[in-house]
ChimeraX commands (.cxc) that place a marker at each C-alpha (Angstrom):
marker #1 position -18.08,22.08,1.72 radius 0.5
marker #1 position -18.07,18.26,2.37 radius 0.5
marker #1 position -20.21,16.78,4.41 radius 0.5
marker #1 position -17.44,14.40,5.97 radius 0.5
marker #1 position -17.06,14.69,9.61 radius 0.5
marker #1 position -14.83,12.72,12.11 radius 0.5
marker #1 position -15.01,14.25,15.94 radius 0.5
marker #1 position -17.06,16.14,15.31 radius 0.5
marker #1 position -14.80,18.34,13.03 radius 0.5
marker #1 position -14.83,18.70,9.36 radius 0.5
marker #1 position -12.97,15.52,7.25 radius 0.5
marker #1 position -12.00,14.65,4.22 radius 0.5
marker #1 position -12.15,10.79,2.96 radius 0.5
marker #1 position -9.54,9.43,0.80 radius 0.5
marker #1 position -8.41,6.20,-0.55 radius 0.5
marker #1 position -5.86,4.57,1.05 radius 0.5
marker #1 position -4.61,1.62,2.07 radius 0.5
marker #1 position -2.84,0.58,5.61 radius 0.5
marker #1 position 0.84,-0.20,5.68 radius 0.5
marker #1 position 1.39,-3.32,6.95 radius 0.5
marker #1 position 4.91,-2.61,8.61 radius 0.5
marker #1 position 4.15,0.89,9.41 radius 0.5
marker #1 position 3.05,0.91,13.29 radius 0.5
marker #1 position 3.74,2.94,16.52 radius 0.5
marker #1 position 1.65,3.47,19.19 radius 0.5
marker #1 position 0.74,6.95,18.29 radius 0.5
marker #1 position 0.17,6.07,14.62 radius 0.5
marker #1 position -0.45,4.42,11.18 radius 0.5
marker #1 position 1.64,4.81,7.92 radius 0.5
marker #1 position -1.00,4.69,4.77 radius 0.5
marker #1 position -0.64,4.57,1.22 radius 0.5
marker #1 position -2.84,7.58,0.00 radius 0.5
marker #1 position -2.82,7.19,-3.58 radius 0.5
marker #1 position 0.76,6.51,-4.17 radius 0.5
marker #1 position 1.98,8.73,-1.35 radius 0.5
marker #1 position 3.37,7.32,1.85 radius 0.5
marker #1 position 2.28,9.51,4.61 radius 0.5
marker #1 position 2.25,8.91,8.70 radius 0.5
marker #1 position -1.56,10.10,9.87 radius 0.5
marker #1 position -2.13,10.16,13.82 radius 0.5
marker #1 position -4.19,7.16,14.93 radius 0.5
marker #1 position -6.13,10.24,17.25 radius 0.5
marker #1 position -6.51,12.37,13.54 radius 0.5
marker #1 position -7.88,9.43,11.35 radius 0.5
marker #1 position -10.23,6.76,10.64 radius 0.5
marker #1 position -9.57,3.60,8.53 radius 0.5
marker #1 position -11.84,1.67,6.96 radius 0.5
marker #1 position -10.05,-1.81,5.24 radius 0.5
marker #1 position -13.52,-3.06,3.74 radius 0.5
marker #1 position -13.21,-0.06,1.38 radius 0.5
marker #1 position -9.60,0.44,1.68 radius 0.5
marker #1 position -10.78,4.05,2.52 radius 0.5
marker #1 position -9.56,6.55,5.37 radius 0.5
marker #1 position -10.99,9.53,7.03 radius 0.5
marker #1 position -8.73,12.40,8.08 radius 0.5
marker #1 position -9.67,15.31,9.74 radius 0.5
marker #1 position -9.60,18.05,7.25 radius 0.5
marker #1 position -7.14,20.36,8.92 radius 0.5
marker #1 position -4.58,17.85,8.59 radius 0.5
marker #1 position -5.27,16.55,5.65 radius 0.5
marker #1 position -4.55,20.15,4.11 radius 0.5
marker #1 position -1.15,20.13,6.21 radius 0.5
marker #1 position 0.23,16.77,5.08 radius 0.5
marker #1 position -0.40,17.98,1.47 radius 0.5
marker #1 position 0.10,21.60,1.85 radius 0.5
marker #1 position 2.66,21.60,-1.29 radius 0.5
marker #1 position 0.98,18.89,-3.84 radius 0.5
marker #1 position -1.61,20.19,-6.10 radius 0.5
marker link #1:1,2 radius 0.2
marker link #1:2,3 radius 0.2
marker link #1:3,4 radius 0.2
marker link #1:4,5 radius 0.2
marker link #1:5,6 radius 0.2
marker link #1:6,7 radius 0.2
marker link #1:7,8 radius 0.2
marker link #1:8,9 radius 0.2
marker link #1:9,10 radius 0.2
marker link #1:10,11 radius 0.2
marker link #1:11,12 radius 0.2
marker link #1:12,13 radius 0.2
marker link #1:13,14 radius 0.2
marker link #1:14,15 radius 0.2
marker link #1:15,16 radius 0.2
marker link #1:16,17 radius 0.2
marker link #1:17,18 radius 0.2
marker link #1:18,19 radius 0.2
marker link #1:19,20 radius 0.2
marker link #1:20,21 radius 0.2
marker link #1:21,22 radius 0.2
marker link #1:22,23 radius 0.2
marker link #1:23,24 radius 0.2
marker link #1:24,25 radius 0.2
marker link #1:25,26 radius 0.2
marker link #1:26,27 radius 0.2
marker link #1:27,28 radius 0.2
marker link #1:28,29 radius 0.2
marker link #1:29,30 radius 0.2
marker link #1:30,31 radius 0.2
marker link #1:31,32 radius 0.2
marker link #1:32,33 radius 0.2
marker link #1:33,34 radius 0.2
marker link #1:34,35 radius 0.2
marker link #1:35,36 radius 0.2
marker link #1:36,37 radius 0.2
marker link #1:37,38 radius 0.2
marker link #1:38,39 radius 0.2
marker link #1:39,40 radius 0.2
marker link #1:40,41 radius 0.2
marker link #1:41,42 radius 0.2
marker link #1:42,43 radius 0.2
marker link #1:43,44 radius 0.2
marker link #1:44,45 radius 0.2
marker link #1:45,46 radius 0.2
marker link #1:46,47 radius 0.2
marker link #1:47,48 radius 0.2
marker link #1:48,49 radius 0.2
marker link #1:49,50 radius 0.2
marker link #1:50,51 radius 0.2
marker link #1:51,52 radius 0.2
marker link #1:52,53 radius 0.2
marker link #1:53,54 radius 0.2
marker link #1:54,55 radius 0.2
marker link #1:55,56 radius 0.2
marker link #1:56,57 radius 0.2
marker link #1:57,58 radius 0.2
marker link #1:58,59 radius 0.2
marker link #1:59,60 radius 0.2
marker link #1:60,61 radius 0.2
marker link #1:61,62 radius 0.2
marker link #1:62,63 radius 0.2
marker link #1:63,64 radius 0.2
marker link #1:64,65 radius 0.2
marker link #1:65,66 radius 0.2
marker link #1:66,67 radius 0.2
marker link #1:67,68 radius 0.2
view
């Protein structure tokens, strides 16, 4: 079990880097090692020092549901 946490709920940190031209007002598209995928600003946490983001976990498994 990891001991990432983001509201409270469990997370999972990846690396990833922000997409400069992908922006709404609901949310972000990141480069998550290689893949493009569009997180919900309320589901995530960047951090561009470390080119690192924090998703909560449930989602995380939903976005990549069929990658192993």
């Amino acid at each position: 079990m990891s001991n990432v946490f983001l509201h409270g709920k469990p997370a999972v940190k990846v690396n990833g880097e922000f997409v400069l031209w992908g922006v709404t007002d609901k949310a972000k598209l990141y480069n998550i090692d290689g893949d493009e995928k569009w997180i919900p600003n309320s589901l995530c946490e960047y951090n561009d020092k470390e080119k690192s983001l924090i998703i909560e976990e449930w989602f995380y498994n939903k976005i990549f549901e069929n990658e192993s």
